[in-house]
C-alpha positions as CSV (number, residue, x, y, z in Angstrom):
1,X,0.0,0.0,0.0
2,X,1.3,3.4,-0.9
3,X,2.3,6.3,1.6
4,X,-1.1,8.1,0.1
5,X,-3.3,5.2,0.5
6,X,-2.0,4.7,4.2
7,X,-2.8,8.6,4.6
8,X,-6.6,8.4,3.1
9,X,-7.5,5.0,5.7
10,X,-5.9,7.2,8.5
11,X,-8.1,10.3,7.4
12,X,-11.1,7.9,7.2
13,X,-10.8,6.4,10.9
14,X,-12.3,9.5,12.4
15,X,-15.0,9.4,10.1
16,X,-16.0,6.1,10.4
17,X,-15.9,6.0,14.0
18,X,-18.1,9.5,14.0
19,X,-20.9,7.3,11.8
20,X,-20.8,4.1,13.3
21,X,-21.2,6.1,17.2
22,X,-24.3,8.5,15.8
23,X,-25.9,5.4,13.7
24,X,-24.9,2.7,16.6
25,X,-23.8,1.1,14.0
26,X,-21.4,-2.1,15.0
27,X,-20.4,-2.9,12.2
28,X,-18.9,0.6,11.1
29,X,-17.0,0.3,14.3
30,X,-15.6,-2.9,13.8
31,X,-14.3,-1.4,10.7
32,X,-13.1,1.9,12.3
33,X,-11.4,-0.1,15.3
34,X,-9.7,-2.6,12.2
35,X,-8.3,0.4,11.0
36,X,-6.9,1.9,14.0
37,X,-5.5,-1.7,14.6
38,X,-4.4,-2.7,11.6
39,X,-3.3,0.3,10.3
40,X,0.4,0.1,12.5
41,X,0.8,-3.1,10.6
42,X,0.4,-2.6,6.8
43,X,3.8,-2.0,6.4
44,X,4.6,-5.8,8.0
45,X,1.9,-7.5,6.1
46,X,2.7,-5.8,3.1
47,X,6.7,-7.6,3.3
48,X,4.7,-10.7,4.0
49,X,5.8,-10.8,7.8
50,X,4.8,-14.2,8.9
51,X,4.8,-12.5,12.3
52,X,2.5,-9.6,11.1
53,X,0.0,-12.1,9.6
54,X,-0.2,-14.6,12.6
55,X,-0.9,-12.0,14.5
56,X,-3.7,-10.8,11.7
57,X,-6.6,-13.6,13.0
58,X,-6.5,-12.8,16.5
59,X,-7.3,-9.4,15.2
60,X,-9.8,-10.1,13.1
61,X,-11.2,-12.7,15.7
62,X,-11.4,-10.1,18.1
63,X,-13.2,-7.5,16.2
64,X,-15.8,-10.1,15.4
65,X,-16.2,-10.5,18.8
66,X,-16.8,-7.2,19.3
67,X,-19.2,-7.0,17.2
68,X,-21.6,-9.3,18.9
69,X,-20.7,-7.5,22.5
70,X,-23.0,-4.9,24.1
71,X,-20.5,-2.7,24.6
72,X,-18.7,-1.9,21.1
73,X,-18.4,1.4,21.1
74,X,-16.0,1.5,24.6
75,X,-12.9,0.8,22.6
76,X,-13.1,3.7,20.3
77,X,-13.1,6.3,23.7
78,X,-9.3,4.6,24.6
79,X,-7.4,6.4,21.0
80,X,-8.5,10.0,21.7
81,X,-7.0,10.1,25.2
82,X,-4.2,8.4,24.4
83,X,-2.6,9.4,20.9
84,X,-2.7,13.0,22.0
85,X,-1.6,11.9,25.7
86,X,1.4,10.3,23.7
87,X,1.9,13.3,21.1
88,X,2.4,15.5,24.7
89,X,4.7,13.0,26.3
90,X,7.0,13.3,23.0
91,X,7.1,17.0,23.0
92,X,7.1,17.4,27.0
93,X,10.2,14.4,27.3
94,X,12.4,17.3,25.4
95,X,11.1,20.1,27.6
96,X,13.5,18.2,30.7
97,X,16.5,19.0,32.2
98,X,19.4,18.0,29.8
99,X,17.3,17.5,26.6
100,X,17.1,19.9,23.7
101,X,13.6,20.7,23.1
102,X,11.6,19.2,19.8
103,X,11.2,22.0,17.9
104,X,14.7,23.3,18.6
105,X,16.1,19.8,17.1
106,X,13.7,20.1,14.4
107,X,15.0,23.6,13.4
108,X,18.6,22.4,13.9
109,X,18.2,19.4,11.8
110,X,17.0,21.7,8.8
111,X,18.9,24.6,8.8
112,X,21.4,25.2,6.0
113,X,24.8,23.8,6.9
114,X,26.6,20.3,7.6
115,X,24.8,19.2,10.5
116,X,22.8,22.7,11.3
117,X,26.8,24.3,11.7
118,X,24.5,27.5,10.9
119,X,23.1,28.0,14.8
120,X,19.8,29.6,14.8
121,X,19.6,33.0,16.5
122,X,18.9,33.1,19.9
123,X,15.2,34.5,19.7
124,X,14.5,31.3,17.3
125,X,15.9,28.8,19.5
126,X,13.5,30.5,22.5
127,X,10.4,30.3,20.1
128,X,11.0,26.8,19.6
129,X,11.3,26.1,23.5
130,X,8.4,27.9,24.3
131,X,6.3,26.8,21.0
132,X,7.1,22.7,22.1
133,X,6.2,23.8,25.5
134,X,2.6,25.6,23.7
135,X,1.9,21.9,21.9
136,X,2.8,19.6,25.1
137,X,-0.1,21.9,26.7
138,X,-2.6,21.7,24.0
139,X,-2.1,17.9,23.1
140,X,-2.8,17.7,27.4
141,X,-5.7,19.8,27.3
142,X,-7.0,17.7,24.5
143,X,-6.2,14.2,25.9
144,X,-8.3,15.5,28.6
145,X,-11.1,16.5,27.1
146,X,-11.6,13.6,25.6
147,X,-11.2,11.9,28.8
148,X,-13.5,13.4,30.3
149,X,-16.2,13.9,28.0
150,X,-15.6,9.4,27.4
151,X,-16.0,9.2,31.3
152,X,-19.5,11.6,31.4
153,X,-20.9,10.1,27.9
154,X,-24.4,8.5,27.8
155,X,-25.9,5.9,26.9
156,X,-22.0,4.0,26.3
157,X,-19.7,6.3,28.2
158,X,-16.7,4.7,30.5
159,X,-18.2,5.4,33.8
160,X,-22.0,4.3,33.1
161,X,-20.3,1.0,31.1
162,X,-18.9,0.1,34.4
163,X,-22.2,0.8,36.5
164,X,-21.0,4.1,37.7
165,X,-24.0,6.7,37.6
166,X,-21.8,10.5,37.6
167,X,-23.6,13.4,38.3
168,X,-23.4,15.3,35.3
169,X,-23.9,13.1,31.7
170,X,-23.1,14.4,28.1
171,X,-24.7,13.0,24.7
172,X,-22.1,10.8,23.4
173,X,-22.6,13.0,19.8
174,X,-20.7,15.7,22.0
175,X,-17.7,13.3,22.5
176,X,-18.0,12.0,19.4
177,X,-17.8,15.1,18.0
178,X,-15.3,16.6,19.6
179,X,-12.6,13.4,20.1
180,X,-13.4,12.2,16.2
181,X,-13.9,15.8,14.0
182,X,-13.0,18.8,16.5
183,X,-10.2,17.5,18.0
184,X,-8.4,17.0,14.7
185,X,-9.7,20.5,13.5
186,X,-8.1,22.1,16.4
187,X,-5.0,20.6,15.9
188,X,-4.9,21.8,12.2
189,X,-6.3,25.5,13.2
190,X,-3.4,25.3,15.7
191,X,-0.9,24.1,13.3
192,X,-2.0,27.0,10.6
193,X,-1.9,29.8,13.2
194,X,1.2,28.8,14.1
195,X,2.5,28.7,10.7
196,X,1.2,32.1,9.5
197,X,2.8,33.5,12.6
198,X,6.1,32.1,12.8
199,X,6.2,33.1,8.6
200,X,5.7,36.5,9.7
201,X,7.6,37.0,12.8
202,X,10.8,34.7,11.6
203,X,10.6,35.8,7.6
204,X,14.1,33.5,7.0
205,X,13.0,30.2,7.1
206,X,14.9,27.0,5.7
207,X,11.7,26.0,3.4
208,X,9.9,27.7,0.7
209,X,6.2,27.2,1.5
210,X,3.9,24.8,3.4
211,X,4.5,21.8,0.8
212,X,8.4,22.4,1.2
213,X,7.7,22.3,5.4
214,X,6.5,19.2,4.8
215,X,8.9,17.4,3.0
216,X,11.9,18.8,4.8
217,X,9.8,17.6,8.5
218,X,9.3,13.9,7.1
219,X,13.2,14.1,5.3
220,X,14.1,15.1,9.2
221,X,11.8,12.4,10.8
222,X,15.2,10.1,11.0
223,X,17.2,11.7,13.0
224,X,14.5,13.1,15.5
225,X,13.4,9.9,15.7
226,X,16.9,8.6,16.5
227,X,17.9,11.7,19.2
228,X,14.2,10.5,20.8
229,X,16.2,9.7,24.0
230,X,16.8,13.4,24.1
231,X,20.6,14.8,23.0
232,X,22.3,16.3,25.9
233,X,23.7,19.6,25.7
């Protein structure tokens, strides 16, 4: 499967999800909980990983299980909390004592020069600090949100699933709304702000527009991913 077919099922799980929770449909969210689950493994089935496709029928088994259960939708309140929870742990990890925040190694790793031997000015380097520090908090704020509105929704929420009656209940449209099209929204107003400002505050910038940004972030993703222990200074 190609890198834009990967993108489009990824784009399609929150949509999915949204329809099978307003239609209480189960079997849309089998099909969104396949893709959140089978997604990570494309790549392995696609090299015909034994491994990958062993691991395929319990998968599969599972789902259909979940199908039958009273109870399908519970699964699809665990991603909201905790892919952002995890996006704010990888940006907050760098914000510690001895590491080099995200951003910062980001803007290192594509500035002109062997190695980013072309330092950043001082004010850039403090952006970067305090704009890693700006996404840890949102990706929080939103990994709680979505908490909390999975613990207060009715009829399937967390709390009533496990008998627990809390005082104050949301529709479960709200959370589905909000952890399954708002969410993402947020993070792409959030991302565009950003953008626009940082173009016009910092007009030098090692990449020519968005589509450039882009390319050069995912050419970078290597080495961040390598320095994820966190580079001392």
């Amino acid at each position: 499967m190609t890198s834009i077919g990967r993108a489009l099922l990824v784009l399609a799980y929150p949509l999915v999800a949204h329809f099978g929770v307003i239609q209480n449909s189960v079997t849309l969210i089998a099909i969104a909980l396949g893709l959140l689950i089978v997604l990570p493994m494309v790549p392995a089935l696609g090299r015909g990983s034994v491994v990958a496709w062993v691991l395929l029928l319990p998968v599969v088994a599972g789902l259909w299980w979940l199908s039958r259960s009273a109870h399908a939708t519970l699964p699809l309140y665990i991603a909201p909390v905790l892919v952002p929870g995890f996006m704010a742990g990888v940006f907050g990890s760098t914000l510690l004592a001895g590491q080099v925040p995200l951003i910062e190694q980001l803007i290192r790793i594509m500035e002109p020069g062997p190695d980013g031997a072309q330092a950043p000015e001082p004010e850039v380097l403090e952006y970067a600090r305090q704009l890693t520090r700006a996404w840890t908090v949102f990706f929080v704020t939103l990994s709680l949100t979505n908490l909390v509105l999975g613990l207060l929704a009715e009829p399937d929420g967390m709390l009533l699933a496990a008998g627990i009656r809390p005082p104050l209940t949301v529709p479960e449209l709200w959370w589905s709304l909000f952890a399954n099209m708002i969410g993402y929204l947020l993070v792409a107003a959030f991302f565009l702000i950003e953008y626009a400002y940082r173009r016009h505050r910092f007009p030098r910038q090692p990449y020519r527009n968005m589509l450039d940004f882009f390319v050069k972030v995912l050419a970078a993703m290597p080495r961040l991913v390598s320095n994820a222990a966190g580079p001392r200074r």
